[in-house]
C-alpha positions as a Markdown table, in Angstrom:
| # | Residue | x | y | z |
|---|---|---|---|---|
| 1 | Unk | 61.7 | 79.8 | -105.3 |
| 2 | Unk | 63.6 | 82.5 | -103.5 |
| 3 | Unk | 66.9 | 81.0 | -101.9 |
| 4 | Unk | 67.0 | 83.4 | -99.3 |
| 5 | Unk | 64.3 | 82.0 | -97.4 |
| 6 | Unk | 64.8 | 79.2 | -94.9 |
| 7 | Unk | 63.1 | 75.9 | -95.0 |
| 8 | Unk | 60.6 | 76.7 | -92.4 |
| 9 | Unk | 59.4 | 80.2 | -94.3 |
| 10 | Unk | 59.4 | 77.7 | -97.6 |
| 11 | Unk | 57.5 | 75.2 | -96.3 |
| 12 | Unk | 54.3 | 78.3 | -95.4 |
| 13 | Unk | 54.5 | 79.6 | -99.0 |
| 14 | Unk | 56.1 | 77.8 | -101.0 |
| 15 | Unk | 55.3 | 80.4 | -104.1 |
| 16 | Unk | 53.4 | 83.5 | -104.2 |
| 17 | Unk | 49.6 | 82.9 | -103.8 |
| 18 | Unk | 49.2 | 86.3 | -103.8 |
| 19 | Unk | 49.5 | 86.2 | -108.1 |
| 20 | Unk | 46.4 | 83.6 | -107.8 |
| 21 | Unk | 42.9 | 84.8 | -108.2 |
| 22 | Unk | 40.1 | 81.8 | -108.2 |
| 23 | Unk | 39.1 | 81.5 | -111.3 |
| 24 | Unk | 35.6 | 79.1 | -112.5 |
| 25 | Unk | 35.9 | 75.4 | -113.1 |
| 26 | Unk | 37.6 | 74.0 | -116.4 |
| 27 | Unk | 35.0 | 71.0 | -116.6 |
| 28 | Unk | 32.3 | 71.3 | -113.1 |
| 29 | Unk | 30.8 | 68.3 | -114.3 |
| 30 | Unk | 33.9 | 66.6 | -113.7 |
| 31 | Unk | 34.4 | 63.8 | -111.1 |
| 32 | Unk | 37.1 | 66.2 | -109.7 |
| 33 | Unk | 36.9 | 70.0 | -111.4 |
| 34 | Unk | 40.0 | 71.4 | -111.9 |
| 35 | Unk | 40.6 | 75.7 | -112.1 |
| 36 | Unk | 42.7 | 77.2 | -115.0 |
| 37 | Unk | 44.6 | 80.4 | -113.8 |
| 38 | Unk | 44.7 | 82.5 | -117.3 |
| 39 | Unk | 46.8 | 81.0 | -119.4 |
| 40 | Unk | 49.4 | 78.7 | -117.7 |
| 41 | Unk | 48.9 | 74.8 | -118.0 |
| 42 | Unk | 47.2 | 73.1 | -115.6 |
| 43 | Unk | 50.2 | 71.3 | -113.2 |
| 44 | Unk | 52.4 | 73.7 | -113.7 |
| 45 | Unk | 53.4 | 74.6 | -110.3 |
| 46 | Unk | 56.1 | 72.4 | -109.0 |
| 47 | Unk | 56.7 | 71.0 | -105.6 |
| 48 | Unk | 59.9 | 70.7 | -104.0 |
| 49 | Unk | 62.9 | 68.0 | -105.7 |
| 50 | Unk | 63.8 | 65.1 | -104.2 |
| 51 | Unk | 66.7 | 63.2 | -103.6 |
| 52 | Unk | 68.7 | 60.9 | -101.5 |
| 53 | Unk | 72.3 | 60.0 | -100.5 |
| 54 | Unk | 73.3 | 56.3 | -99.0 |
| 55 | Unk | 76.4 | 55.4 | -97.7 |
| 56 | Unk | 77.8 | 51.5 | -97.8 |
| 57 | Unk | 81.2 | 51.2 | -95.7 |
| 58 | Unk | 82.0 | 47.2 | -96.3 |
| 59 | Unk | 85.7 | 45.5 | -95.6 |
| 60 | Unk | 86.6 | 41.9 | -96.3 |
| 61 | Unk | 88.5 | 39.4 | -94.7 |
| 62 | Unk | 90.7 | 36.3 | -96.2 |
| 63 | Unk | 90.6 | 33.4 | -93.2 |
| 64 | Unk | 92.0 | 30.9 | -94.6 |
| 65 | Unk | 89.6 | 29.2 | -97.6 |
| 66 | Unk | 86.6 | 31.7 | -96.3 |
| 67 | Unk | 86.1 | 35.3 | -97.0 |
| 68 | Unk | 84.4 | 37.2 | -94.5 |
| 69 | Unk | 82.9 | 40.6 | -95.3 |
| 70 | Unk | 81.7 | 43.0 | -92.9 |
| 71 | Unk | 79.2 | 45.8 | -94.0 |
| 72 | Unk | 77.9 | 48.9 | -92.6 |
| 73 | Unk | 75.1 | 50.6 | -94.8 |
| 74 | Unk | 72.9 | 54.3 | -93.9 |
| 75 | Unk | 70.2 | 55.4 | -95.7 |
| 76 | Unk | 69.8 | 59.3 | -95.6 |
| 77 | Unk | 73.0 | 59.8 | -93.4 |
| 78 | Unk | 71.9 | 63.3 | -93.1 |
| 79 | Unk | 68.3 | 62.9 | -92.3 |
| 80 | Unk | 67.3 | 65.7 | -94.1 |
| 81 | Unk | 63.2 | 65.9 | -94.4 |
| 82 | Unk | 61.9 | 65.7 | -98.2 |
| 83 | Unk | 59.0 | 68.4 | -98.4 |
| 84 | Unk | 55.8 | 66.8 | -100.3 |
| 85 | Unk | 53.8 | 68.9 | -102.6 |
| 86 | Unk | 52.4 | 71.9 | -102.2 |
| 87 | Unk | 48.8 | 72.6 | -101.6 |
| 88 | Unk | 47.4 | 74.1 | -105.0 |
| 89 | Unk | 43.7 | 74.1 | -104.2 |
| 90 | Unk | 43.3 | 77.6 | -104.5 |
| 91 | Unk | 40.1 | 77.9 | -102.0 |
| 92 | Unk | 41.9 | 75.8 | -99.5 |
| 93 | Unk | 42.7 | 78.3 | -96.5 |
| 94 | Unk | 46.4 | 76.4 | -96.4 |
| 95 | Unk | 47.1 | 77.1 | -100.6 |
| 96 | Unk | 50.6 | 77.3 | -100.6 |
| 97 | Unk | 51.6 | 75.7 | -98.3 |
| 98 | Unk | 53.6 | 72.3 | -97.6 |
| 99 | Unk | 51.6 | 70.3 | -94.9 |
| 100 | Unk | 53.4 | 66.7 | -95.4 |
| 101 | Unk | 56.8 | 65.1 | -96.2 |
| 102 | Unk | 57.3 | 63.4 | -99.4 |
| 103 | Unk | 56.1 | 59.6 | -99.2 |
| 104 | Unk | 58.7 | 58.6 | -100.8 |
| 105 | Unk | 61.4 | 59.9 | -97.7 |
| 106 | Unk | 62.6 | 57.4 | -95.1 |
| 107 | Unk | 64.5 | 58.7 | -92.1 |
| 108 | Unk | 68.0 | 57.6 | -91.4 |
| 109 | Unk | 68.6 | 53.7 | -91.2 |
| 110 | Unk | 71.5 | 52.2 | -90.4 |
| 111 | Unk | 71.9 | 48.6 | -91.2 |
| 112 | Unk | 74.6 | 46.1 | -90.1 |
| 113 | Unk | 75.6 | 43.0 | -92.1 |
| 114 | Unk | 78.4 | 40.2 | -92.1 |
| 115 | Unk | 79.0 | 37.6 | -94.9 |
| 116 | Unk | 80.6 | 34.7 | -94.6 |
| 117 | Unk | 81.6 | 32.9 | -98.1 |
| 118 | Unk | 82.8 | 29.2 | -98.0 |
């Protein structure tokens, strides 16, 4: 992946299908056929990483014989997008290409809580 590119150029080619020629079925008998390309492994084209950053803020309170405690939590404080997979179907017309968001991303949340022990 070249670094120089920006997330939107990325997300159009995400690597060079320009080094892919459509080669014949592995297995066309198969249930779903899948293409070698010479002599790299079939998966071997990786999709974007993901990852995720959460913030907890929380204070606590002595009144008396109870303990309060207040708590602010944010899931993806950022809200950065996590790219899904990359189409590798070489006879697709979008090969290459990122068309969805990882299904495991969750835009930001912010959740609000307050305990009260006694």
């Amino acid at each position: 992946i070249d670094g120089s590119r920006d997330r939107s150029q990325q997300v159009l080619a995400w690597f060079n299908t320009a080094a892919f020629a459509i080669p014949g079925f592995v297995n066309a008998s198969a249930v779903r056929p899948t293409r070698q390309f010479g002599t790299s492994p079939i998966g071997n084209i990786t999709g974007p990483s993901f990852w995720s950053f959460d913030t907890v803020l929380s204070k606590g309170f002595q009144l008396g014989p109870m303990r309060l405690q207040l708590r602010a939590e944010v899931y993806n404080p950022f809200n950065v997008p996590m790219l899904g997979a990359p189409i590798v179907e070489a006879s697709s017309a979008n090969f290459g290409q990122v068309r969805t968001s990882n299904a495991n991303y969750l835009p930001r949340t912010l959740q609000l809580g307050m305990r009260l022990d006694w």
